[in-house]
Backbone as CSV, one residue per row, in Angstrom:
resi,resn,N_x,N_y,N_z,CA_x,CA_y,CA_z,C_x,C_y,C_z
1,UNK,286.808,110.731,2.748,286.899,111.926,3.570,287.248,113.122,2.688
2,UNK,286.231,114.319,2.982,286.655,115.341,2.179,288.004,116.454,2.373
3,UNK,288.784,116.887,1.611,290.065,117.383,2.173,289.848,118.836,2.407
4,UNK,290.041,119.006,3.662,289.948,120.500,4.375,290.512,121.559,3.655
5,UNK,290.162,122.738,3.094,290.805,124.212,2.117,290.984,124.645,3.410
6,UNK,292.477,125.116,3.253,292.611,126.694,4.262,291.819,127.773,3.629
7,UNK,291.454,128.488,5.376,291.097,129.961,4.519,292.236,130.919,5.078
8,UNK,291.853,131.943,4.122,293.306,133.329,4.564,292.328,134.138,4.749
9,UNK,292.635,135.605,5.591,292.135,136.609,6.047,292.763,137.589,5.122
10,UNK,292.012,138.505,4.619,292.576,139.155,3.751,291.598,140.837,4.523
11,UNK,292.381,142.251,4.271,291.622,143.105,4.180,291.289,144.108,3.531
12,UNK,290.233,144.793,3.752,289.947,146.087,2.292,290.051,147.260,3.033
13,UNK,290.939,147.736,2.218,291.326,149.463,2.970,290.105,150.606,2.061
14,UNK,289.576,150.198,1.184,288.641,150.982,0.931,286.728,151.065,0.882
15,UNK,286.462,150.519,2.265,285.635,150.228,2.476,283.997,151.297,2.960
16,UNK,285.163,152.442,2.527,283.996,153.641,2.108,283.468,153.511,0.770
17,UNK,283.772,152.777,0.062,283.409,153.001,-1.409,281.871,151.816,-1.379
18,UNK,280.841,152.302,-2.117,279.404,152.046,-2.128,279.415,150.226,-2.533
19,UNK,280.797,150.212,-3.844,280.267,149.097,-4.492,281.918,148.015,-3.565
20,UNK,282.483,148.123,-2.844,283.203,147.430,-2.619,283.206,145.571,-2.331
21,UNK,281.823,145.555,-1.898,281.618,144.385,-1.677,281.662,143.844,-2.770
22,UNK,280.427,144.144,-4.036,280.073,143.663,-5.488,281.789,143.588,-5.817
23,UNK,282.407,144.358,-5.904,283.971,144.019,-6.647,284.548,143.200,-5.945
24,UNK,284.548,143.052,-4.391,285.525,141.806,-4.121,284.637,140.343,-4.077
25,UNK,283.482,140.247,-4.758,282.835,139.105,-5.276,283.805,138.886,-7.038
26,UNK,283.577,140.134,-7.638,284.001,140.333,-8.555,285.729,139.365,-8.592
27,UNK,286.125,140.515,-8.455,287.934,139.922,-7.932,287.993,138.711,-7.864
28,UNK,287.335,138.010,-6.694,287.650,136.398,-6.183,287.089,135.636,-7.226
29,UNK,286.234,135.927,-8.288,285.264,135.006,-8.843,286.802,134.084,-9.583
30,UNK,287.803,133.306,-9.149,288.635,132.864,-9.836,288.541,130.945,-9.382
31,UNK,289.565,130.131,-10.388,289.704,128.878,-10.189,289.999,128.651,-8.893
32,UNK,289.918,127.810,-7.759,290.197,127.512,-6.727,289.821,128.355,-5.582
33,UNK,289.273,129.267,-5.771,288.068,129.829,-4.244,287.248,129.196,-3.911
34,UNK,286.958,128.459,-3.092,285.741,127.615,-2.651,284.574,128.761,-2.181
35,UNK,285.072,129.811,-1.509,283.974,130.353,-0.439,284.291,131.733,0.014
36,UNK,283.777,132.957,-0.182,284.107,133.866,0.720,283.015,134.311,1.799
37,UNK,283.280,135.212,2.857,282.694,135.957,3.717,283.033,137.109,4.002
38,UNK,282.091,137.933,4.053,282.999,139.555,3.869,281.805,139.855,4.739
39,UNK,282.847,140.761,5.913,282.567,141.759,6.656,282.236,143.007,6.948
40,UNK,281.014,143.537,5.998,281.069,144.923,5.722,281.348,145.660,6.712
41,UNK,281.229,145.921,7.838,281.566,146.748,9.028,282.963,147.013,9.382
42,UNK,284.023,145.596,8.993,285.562,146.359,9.112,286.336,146.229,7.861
43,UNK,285.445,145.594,7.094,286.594,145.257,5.536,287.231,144.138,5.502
44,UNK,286.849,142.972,6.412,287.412,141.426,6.762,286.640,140.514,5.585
45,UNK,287.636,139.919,5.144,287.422,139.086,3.463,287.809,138.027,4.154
46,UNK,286.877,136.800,4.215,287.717,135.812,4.574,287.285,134.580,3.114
47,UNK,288.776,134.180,3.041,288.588,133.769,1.531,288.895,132.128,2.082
48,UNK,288.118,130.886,1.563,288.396,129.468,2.098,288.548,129.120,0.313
49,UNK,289.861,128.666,-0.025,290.622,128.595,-1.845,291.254,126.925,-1.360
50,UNK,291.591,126.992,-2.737,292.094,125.860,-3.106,293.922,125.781,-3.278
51,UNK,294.625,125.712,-2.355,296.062,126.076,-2.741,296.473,125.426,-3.981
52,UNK,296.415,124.339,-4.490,296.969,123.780,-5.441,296.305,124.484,-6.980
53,UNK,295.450,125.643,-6.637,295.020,126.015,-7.607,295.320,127.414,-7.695
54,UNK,295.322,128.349,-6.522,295.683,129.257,-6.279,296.420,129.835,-4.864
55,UNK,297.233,130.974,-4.973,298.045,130.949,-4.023,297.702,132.074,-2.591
56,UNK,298.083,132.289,-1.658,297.770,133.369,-0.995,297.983,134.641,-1.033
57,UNK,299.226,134.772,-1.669,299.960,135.394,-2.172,299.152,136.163,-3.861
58,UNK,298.830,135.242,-4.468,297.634,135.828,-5.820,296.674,136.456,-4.942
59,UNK,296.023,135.955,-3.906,294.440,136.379,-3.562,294.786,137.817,-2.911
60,UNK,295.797,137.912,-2.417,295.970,139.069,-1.983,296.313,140.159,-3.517
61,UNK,297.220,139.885,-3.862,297.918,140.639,-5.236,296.534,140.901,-6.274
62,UNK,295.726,139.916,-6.595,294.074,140.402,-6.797,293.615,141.738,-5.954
63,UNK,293.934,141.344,-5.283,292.856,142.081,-4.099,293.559,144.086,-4.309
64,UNK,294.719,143.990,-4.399,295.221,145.065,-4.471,295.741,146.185,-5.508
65,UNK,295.846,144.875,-6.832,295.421,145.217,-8.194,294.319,145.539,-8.395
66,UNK,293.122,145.513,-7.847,291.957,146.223,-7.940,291.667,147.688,-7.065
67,UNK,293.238,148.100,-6.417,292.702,149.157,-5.692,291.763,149.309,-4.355
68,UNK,291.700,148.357,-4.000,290.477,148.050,-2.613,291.834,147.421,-1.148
């Protein structure tokens, strides 16, 4: 049986900007993300990771170290 990843909801406050999507591909490209889905219409990142590899707490702190 395969073991279920949580996902976290994460969001982008700068979702006027042209390339925002390309950077939060960018950003996540890390160890233990299985999967994202991004919502261009409200800025909804939904990230499905690997906890034992990375934390919720990083994916966000990524997310905001990049300014988005």
């Amino acid at each position: 049986m395969e073991k279920q990843l949580p996902w976290t909801t994460l969001w982008v406050d700068s979702i006027d900007r042209r390339d925002w999507i390309e950077r939060v591909k960018q950003i996540f490209d890390l160890p233990g993300v299985e999967e994202l889905r991004v919502n261009k219409d409200n800025g909804e990142v939904r990230v499905n990771y690997d906890p034992s590899q990375v934390t919720m707490f990083q994916l966000s702190a990524h997310l905001r170290a990049a300014g988005l």
